[in-house]
C-alpha positions in Angstrom: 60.9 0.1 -9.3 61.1 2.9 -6.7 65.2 2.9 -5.2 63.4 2.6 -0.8 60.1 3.0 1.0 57.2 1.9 -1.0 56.2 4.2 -4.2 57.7 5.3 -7.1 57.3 6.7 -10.4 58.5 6.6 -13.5 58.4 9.1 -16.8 59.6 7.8 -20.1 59.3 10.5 -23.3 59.7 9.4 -27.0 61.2 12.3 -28.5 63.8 14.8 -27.3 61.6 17.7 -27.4 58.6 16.4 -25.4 58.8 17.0 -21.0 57.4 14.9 -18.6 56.8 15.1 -14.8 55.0 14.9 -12.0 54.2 16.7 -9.0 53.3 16.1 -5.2 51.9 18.7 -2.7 52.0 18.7 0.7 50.7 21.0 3.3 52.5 21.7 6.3 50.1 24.2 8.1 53.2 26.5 10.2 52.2 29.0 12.7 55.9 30.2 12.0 58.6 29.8 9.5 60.7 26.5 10.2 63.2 25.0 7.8 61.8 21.6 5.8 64.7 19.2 4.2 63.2 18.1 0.3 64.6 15.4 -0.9 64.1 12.7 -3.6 66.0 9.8 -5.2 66.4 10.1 -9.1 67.4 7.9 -11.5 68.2 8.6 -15.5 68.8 7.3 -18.7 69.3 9.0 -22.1 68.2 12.5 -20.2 68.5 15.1 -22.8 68.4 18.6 -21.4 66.9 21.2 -24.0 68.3 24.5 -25.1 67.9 26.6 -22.1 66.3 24.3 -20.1 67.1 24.1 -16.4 65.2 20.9 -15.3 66.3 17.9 -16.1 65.6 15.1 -13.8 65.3 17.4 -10.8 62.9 18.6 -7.8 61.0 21.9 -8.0 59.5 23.7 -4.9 56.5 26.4 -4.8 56.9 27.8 -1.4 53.9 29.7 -0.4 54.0 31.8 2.8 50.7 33.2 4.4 51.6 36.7 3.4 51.2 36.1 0.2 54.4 35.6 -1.2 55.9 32.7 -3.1 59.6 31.3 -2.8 60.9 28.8 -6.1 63.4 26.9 -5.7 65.0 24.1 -8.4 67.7 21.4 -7.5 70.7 21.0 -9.7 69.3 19.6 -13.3 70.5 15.6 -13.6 71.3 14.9 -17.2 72.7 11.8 -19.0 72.5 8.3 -17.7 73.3 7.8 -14.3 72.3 5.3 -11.3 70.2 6.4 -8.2 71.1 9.5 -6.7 69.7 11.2 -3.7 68.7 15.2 -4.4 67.5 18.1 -2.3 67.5 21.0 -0.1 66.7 22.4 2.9 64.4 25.5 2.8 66.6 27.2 5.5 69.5 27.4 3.7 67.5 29.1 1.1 67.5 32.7 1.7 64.7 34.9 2.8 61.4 36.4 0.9 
């Protein structure tokens, strides 16, 4: 049941040691470098963070600028059970490449 707007998704894992996600990519086409807010409403329960691990129930960017380079960046990981929560970041406040 997605929290607003009209899709959702849900991942459900069996074991402690198995991963699931999902991914969405979107192409923005800039002539120049403008800041973009990310952003995504998560929900957990029984999120179990492995050893090391810096996931969680989070959203990962792959930045790629047309000079070739490629910015990462990873919300805070979500662990444990929790209601909706809205996550995110805006690419400007992200440094430079």
């Amino acid at each position: 049941m997605p929290h607003t707007g009209q899709w959702g998704i849900r991942l459900q894992n069996t074991a402690t040691n198995q991963f699931a996600g999902a991914y969405q990519r979107f192409d923005l086409h800039q002539t120049s470098v403008k800041p973009v807010f990310l952003g995504a409403y998560v929900k957990g329960q029984s999120i179990v963070m492995a050893s090391g691990s810096w996931f969680g129930a989070s959203l990962y960017a792959e930045i790629y600028y047309t000079d070739g380079t490629v910015g990462y960046w990873n919300t805070v990981p979500n662990h444990g059970t929790f209601d909706w929560r809205w996550i995110g970041f805006n690419t400007g406040t992200l440094g430079t490449q």
